[in-house]
DSSP file (Angstrom, degrees, kcal/mol; ACC not computed):
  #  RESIDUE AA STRUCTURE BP1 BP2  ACC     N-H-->O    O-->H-N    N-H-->O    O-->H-N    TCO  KAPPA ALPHA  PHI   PSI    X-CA   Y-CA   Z-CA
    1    1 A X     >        0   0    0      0, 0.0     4,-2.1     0, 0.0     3,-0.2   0.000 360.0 360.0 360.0 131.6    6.8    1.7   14.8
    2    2 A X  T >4  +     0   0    0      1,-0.2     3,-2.8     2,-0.2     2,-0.2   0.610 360.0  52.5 -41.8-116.4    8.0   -2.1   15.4
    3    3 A X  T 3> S+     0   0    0      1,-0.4     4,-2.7     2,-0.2     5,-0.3   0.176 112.9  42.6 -11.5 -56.9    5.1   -3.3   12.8
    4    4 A X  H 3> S+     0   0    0     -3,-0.2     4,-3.2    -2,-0.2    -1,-0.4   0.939 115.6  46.1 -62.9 -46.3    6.3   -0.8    9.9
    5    5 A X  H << S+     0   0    0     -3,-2.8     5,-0.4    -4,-2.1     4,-0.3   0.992 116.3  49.9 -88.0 -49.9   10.0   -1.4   10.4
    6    6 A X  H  > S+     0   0    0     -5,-0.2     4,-3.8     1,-0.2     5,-0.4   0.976 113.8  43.8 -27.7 -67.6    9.1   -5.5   10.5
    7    7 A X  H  X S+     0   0    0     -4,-2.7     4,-2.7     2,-0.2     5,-0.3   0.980 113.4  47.7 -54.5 -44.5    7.0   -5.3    7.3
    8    8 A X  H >< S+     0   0    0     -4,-3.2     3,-9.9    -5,-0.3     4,-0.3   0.599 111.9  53.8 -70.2 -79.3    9.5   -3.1    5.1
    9    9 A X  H 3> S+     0   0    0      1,-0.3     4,-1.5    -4,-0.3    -1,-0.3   0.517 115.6  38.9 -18.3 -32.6   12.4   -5.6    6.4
   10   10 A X  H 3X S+     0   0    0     -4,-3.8     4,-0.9    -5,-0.4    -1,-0.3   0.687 113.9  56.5 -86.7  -1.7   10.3   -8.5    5.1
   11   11 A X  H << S+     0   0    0     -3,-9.9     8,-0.3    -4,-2.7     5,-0.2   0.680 114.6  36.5 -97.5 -14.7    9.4   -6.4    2.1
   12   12 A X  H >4 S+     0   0    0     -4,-0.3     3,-1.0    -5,-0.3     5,-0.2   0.639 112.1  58.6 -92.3 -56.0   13.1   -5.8    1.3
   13   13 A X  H 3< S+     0   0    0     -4,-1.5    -2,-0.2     1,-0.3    -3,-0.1   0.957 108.6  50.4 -56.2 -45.0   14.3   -9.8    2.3
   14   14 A X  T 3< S-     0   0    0     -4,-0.9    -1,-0.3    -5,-0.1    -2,-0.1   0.506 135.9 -90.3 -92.8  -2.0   11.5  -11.1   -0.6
   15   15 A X  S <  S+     0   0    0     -3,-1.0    -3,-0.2     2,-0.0    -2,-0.1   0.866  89.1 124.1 100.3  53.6   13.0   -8.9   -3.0
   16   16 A X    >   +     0   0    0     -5,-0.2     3,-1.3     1,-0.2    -3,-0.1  -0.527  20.1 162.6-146.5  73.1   11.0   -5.3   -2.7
   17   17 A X  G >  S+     0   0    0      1,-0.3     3,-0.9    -5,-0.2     4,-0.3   0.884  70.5  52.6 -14.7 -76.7   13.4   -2.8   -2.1
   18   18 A X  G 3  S+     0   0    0      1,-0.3     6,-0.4     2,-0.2    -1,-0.3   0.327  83.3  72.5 -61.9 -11.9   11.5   -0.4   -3.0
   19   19 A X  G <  S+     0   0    0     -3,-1.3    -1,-0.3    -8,-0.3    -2,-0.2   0.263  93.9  61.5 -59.3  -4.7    8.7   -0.8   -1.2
   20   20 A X  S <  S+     0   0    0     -3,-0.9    -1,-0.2    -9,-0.1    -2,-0.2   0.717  96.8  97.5-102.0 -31.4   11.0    0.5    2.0
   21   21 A X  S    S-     0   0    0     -4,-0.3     4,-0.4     3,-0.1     3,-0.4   0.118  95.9-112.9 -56.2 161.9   11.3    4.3   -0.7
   22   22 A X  S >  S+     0   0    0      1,-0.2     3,-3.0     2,-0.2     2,-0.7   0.988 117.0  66.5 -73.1 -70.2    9.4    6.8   -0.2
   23   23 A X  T >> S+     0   0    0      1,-0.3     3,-0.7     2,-0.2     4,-0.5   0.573  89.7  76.5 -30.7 -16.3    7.6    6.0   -3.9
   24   24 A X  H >> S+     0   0    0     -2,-0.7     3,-0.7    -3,-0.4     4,-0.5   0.841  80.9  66.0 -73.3 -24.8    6.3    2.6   -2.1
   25   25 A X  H <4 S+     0   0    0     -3,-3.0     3,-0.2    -4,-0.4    -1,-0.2   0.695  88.0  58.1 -87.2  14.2    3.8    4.4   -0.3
   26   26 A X  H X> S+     0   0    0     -3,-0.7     3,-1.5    -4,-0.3     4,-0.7   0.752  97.0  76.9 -83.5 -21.7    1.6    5.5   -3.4
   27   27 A X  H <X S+     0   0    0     -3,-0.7     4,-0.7    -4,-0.5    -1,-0.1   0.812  83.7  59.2 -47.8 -34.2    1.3    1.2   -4.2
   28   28 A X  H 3< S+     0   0    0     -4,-0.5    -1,-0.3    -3,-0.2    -2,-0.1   0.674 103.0  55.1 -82.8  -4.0   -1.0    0.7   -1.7
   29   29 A X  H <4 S+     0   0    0     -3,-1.5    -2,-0.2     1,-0.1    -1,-0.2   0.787  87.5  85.5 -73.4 -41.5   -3.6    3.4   -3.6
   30   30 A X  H  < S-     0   0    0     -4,-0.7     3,-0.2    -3,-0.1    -2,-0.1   0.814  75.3-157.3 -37.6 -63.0   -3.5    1.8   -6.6
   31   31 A X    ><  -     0   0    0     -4,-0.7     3,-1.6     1,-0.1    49,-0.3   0.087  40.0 -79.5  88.5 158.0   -6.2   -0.9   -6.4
   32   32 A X  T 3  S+     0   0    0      1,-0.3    -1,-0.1    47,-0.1    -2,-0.1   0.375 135.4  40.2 -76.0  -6.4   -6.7   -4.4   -8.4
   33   33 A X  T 3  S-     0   0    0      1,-0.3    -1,-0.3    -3,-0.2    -2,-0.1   0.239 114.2-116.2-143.8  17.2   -8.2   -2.1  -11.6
   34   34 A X    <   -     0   0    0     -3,-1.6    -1,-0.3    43,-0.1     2,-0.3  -0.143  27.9-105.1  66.1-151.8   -5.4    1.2  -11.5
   35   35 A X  B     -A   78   0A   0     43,-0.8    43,-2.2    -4,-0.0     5,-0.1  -0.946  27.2 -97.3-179.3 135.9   -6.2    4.6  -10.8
   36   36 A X        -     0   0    0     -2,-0.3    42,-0.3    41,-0.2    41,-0.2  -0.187  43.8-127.7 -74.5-165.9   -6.5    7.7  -12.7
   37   37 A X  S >> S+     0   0    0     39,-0.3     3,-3.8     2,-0.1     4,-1.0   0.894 109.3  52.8-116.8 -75.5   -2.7    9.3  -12.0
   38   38 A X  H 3> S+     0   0    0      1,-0.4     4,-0.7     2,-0.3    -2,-0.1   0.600 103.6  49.8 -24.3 -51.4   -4.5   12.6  -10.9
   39   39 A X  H 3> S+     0   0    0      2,-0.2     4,-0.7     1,-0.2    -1,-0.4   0.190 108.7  67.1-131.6   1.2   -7.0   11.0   -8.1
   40   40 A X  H <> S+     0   0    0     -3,-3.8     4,-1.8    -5,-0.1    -2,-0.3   0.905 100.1  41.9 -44.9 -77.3   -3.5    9.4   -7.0
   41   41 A X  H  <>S+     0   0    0     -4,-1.0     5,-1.1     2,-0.2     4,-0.3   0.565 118.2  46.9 -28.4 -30.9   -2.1   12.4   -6.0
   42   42 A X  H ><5S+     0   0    0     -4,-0.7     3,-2.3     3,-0.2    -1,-0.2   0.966 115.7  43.0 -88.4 -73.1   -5.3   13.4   -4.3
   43   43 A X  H 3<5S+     0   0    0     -4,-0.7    -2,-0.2     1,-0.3    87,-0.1   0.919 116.4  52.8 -55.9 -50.0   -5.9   10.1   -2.5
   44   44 A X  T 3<5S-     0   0    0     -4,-1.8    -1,-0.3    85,-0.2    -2,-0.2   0.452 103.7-132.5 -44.2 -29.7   -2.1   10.1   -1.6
   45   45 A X  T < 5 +     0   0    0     -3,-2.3     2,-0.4    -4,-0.3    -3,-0.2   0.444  68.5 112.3 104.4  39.8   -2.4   13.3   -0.3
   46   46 A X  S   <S-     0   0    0     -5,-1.1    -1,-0.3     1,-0.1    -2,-0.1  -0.818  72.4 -90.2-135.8 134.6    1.0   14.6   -2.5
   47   47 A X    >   -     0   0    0     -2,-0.4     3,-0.7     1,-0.1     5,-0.4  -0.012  33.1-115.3 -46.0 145.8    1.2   17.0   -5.3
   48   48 A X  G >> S+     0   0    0      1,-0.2     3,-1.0     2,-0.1     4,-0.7   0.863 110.0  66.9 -69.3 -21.2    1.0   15.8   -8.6
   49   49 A X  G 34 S+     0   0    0      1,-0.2    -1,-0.2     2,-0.2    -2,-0.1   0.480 108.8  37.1 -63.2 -14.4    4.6   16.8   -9.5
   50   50 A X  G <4 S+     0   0    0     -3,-0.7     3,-0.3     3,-0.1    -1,-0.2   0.111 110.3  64.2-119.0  39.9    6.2   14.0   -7.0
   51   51 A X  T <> S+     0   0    0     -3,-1.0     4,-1.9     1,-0.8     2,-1.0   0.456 111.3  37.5 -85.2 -33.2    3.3   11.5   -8.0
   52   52 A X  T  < S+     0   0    0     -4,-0.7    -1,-0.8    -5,-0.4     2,-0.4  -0.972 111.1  59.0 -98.7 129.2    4.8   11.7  -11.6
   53   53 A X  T  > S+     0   0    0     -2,-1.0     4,-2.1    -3,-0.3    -1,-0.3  -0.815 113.1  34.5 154.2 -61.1    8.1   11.7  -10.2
   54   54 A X  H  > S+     0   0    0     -2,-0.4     4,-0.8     1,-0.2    -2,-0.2   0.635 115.3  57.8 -96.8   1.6    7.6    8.1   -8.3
   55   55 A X  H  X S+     0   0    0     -4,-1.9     4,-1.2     2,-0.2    -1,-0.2   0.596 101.4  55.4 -91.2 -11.3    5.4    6.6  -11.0
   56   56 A X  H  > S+     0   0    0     -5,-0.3     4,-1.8     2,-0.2     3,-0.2   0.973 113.4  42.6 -67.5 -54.4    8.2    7.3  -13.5
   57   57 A X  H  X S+     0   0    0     -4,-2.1     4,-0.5     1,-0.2    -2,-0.2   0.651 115.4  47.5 -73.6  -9.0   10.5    5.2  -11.2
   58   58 A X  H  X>S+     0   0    0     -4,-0.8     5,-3.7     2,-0.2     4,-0.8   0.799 107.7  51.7 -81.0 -21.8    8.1    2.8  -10.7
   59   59 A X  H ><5S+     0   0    0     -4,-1.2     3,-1.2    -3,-0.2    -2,-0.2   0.999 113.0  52.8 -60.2 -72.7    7.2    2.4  -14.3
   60   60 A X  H 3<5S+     0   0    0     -4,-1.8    -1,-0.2     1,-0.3    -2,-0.2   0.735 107.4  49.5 -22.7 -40.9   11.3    2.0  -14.7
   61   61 A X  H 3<5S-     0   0    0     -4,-0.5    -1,-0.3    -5,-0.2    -2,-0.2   0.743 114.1-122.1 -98.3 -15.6   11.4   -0.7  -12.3
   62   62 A X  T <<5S+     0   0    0     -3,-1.2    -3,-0.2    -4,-0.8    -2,-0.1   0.948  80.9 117.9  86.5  36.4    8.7   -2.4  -14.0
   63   63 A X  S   <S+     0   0    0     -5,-3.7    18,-0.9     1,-0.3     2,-0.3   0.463  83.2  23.2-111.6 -10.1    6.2   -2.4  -10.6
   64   64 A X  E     -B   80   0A   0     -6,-0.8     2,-0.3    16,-0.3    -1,-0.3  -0.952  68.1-146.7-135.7 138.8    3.5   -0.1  -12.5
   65   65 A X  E     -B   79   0A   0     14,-0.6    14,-2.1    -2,-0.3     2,-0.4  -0.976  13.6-138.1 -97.5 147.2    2.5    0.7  -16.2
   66   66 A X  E     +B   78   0A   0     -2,-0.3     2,-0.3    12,-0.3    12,-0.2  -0.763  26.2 178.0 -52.8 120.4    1.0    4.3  -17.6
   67   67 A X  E     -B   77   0A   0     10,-2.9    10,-0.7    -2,-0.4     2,-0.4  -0.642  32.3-114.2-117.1 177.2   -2.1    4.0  -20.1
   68   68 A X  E     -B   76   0A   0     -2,-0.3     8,-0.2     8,-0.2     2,-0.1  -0.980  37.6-102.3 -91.5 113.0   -3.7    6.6  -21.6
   69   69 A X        -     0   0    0      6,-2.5     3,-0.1    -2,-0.4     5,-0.1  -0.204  16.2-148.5 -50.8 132.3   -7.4    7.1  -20.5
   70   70 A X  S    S+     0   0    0      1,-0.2    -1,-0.2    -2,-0.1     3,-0.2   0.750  99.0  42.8 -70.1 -11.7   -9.6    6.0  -23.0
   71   71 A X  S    S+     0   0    0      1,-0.2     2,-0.3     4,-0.1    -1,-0.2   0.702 122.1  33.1-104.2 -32.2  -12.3    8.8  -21.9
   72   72 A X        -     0   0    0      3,-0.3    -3,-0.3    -3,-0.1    -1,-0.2  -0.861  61.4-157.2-140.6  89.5   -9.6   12.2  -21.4
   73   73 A X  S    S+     0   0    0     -2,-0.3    -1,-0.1     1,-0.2    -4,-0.1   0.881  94.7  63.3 -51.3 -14.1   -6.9   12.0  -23.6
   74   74 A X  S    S+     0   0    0     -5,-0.1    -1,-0.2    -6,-0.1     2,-0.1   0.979  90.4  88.1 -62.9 -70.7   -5.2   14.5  -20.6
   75   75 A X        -     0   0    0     -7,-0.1    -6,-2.5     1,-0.1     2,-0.3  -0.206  64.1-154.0 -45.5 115.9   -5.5   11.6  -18.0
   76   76 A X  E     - B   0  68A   0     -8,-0.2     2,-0.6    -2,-0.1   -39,-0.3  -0.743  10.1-152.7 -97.9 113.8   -3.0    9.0  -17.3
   77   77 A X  E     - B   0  67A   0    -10,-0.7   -10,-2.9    -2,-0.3     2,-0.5  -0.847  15.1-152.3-117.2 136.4   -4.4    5.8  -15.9
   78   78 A X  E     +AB  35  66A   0    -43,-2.2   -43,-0.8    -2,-0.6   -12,-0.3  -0.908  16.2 174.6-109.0 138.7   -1.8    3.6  -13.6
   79   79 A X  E     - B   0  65A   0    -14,-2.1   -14,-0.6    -2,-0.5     2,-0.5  -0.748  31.2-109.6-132.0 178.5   -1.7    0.1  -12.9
   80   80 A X  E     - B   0  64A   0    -49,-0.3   -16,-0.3    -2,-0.2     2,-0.2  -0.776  29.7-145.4-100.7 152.9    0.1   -2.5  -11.3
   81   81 A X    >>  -     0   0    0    -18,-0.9     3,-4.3    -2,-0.5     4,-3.9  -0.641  42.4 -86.6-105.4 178.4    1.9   -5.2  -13.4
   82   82 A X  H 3> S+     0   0    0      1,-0.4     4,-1.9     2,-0.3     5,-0.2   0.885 132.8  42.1 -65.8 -27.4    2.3   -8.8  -12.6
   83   83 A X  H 3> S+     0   0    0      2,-0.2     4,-0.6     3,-0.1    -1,-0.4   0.668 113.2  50.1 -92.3   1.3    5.4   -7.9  -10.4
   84   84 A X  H <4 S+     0   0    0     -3,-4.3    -2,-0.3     2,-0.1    -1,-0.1   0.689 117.7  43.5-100.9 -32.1    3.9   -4.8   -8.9
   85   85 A X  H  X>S+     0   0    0     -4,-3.9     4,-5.2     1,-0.2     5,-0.5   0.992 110.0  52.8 -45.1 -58.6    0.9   -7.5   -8.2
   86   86 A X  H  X5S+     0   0    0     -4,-1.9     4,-0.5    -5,-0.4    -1,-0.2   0.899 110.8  51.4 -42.7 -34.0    3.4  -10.5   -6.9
   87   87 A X  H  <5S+     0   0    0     -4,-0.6     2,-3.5     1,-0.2     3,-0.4   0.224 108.1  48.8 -93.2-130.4    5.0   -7.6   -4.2
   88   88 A X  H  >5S+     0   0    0      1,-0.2     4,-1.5     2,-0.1    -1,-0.2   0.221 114.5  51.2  -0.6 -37.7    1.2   -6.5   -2.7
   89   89 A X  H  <5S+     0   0    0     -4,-5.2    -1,-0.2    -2,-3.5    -2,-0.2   0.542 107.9  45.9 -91.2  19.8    0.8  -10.3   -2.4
   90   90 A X  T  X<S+     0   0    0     -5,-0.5     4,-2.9    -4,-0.5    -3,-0.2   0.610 116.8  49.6 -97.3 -29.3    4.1  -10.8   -0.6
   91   91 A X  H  > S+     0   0    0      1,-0.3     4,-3.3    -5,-0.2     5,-0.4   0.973 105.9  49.0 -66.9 -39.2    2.8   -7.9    1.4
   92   92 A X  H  X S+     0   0    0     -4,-1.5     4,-1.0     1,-0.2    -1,-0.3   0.833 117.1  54.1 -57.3 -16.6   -0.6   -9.3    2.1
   93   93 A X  H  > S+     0   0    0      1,-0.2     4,-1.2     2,-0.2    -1,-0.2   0.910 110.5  41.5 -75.6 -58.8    1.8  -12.5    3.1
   94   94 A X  H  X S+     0   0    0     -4,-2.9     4,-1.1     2,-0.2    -2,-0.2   0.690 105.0  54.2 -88.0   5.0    3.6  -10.9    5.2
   95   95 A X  H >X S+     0   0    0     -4,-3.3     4,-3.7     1,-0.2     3,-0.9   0.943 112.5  66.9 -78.1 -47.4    1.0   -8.4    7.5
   96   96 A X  H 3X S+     0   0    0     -4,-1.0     4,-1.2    -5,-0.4    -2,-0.2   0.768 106.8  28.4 -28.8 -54.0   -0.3  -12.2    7.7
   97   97 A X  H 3X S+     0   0    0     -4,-1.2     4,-2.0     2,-0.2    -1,-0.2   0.679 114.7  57.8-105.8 -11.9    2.5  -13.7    9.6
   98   98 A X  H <X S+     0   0    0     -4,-1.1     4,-3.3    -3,-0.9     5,-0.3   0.913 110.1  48.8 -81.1 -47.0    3.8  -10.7   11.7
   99   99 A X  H  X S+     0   0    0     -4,-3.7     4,-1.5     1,-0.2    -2,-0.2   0.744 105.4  55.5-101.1  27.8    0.6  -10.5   13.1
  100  100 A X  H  X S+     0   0    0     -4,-1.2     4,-3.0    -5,-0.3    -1,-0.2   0.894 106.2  54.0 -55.0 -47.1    0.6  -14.1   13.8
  101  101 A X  H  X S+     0   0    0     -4,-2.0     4,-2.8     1,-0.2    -2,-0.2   0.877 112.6  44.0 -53.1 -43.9    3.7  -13.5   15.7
  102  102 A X  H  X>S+     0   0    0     -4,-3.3     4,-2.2     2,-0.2     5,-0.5   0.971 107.1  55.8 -53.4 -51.3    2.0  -10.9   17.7
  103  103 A X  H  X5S+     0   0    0     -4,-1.5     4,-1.9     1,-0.3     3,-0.4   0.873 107.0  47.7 -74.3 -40.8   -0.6  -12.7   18.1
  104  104 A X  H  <5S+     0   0    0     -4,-3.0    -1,-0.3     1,-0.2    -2,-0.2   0.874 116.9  50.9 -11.4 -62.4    1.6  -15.7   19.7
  105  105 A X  H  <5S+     0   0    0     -4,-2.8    -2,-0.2    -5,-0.2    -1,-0.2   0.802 121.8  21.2 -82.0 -12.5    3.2  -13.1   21.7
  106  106 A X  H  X5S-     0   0    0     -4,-2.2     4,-0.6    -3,-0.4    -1,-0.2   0.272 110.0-119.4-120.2  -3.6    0.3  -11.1   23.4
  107  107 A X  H  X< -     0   0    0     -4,-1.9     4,-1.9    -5,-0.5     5,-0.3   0.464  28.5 -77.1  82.3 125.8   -2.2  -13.8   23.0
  108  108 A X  H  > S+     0   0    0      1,-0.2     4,-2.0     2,-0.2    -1,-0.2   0.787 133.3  45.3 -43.5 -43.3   -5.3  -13.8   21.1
  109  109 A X  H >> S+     0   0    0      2,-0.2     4,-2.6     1,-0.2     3,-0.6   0.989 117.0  51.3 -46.6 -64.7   -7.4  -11.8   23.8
  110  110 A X  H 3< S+     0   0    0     -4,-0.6    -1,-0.2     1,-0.3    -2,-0.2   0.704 107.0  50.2 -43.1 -37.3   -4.3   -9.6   23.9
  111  111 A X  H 3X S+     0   0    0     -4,-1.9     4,-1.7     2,-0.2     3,-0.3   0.681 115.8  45.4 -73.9 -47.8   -4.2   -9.2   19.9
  112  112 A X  H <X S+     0   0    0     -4,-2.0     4,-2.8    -3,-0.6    -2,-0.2   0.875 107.8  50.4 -66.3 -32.1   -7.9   -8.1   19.8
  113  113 A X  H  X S+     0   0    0     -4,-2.6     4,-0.6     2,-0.2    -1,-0.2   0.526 113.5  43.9 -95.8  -9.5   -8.1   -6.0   22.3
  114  114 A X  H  > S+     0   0    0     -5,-0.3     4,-1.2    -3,-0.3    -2,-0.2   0.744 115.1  55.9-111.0 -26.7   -4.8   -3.9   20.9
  115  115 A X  H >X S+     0   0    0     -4,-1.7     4,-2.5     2,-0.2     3,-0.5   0.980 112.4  40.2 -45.6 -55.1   -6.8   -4.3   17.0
  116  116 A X  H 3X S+     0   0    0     -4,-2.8     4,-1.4     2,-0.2     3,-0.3   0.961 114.7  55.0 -68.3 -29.8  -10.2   -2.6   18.4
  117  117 A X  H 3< S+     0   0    0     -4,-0.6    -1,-0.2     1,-0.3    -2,-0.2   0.759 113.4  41.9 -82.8 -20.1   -7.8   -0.2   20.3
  118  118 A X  H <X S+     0   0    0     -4,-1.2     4,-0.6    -3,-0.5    -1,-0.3   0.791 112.2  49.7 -89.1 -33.2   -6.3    0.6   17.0
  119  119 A X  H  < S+     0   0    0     -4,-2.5    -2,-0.2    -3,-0.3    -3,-0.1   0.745 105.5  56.8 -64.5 -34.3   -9.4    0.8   14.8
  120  120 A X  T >< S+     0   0    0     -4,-1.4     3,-0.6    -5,-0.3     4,-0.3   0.778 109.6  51.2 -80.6 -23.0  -11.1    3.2   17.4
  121  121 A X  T 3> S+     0   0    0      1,-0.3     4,-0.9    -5,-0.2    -2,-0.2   0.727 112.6  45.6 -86.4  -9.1   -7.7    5.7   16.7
  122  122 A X  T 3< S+     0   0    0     -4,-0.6    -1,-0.3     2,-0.2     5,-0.2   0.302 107.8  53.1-102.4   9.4   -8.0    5.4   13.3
  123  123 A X  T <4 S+     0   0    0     -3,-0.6     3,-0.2     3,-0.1    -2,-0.2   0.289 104.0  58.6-137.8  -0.4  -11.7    6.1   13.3
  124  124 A X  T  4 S+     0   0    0     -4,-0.3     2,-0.6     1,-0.2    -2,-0.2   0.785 118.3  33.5 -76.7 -33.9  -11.0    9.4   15.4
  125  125 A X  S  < S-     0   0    0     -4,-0.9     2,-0.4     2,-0.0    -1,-0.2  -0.906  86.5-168.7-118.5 101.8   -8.8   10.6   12.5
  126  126 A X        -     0   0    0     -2,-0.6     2,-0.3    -3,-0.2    -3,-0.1  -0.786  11.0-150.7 -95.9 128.1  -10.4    9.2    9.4
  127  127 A X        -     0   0    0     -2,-0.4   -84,-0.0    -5,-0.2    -2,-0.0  -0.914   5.8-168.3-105.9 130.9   -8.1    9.5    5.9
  128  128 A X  S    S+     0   0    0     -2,-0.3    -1,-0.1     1,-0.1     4,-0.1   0.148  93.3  59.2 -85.7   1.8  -10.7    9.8    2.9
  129  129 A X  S    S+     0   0    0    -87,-0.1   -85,-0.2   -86,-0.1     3,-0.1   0.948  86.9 110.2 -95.7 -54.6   -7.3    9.1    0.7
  130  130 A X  S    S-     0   0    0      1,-0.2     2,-0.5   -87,-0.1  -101,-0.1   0.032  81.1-118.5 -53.9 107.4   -7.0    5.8    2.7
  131  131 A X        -     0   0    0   -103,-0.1    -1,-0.2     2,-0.1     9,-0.1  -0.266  64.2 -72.4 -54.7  93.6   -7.7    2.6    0.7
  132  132 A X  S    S-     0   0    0     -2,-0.5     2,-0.2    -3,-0.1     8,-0.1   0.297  84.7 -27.4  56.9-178.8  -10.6    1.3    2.6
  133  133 A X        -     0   0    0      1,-0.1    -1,-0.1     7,-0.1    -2,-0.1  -0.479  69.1-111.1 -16.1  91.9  -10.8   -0.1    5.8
  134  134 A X        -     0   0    0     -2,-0.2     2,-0.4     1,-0.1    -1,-0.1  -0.164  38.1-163.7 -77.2 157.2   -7.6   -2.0    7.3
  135  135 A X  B >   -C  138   0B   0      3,-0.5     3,-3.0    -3,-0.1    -1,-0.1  -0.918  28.0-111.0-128.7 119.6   -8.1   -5.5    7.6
  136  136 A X  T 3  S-     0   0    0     -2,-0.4     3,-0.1     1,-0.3   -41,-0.0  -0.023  95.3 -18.0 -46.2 113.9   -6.4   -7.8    9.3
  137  137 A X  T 3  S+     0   0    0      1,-0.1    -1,-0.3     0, 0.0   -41,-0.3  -0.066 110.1  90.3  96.9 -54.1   -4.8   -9.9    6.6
  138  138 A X  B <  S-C  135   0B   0     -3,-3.0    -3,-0.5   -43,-0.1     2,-0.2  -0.713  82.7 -97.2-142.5 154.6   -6.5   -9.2    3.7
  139  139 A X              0   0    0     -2,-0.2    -1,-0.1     1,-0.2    -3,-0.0  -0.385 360.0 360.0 -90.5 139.6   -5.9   -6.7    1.1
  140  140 A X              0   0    0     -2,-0.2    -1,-0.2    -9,-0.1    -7,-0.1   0.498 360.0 360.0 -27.3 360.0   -8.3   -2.9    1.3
C-alpha cells in the first residue's frame, strides 16, 4: 500500500530503521504503560517464541526494556524507553503529515469520504489484538 511504504520511508529518513523489520510491528502493541510479554504475543497475533525473539533485538537496540512482573515472577513486562517513545512520536508525526498530503491531494470531502470507507472495512473484519481504534493522527 502507498500509505505503508510512505510511513516506513519517513520512519527510516528520521532515523528508525527498524521500524521498516518485521520486529517493528509488535511497537505499536505496546502502549504508554508496557505490556505483559505473553498478552504481546496474543494481541500480536505471533507465537511467543518470535515475540522473544524481536523483543531481544529491540531490548539490544535500546527501543524497549524487560522488567520482571512484580505480581508473577514467570511474567516479563515490556516497555518502551525514551527512544522507543521519541520513534512512536515521530510516527504519530508522520501519519500527521502524509495524510495532510492526501488530504491536499483528494481534498477534504475526498479524504473523508475514503476515511469512513476505510473504517467501515475495518469494522467488517474487526482485530481484538488491534490497539484500539485508528485515529486519524493521534496515537490508539
Amino acid at each position: 500500500m502507498v500509505w505503508r511504504r510512505d510511513f516506513l520511508a519517513a520512519m527510516v529518513a528520521a532515523g528508525h530503521g527498524w521500524f521498516a523489520q518485521a520486529r517493528g510491528n509488535i511497537v505499536v502493541y505496546i502502549g504508554p504503560n508496557g505490556i505483559r510479554q505473553g498478552d504481546l504475543a496474543e494481541r500480536a497475533h505471533l507465537t511467543k517464541q518470535a515475540v522473544q525473539q524481536f523483543v531481544d533485538e529491540l531490548v539490544q537496540d535500546g527501543i524497549v526494556l524487560r522488567t520482571r512482573d512484580e505480581t508473577d515472577a514467570r511474567a516479563r513486562w515490556v516497555r518502551l524507553t525514551p527512544a522507543g517513545e521519541a520513534a512512536m512520536q515521530d510516527a504519530d508525526r508522520i501519519k500527521v503529515e502524509i495524510e495532510t498530503r492526501w488530504r491536499s491531494q483528494i481534498g477534504a470531502q475526498g479524504f473523508a469520504t475514503l476515511d469512513r470507507a476505510l473504517r467501515q472495512v475495518i469494522a467488517l473484519n474487526p482485530q481484538p489484538g488491534l490497539p484500539g481504534n485508528p485515529q486519524s493522527g493521534k496515537k490508539a
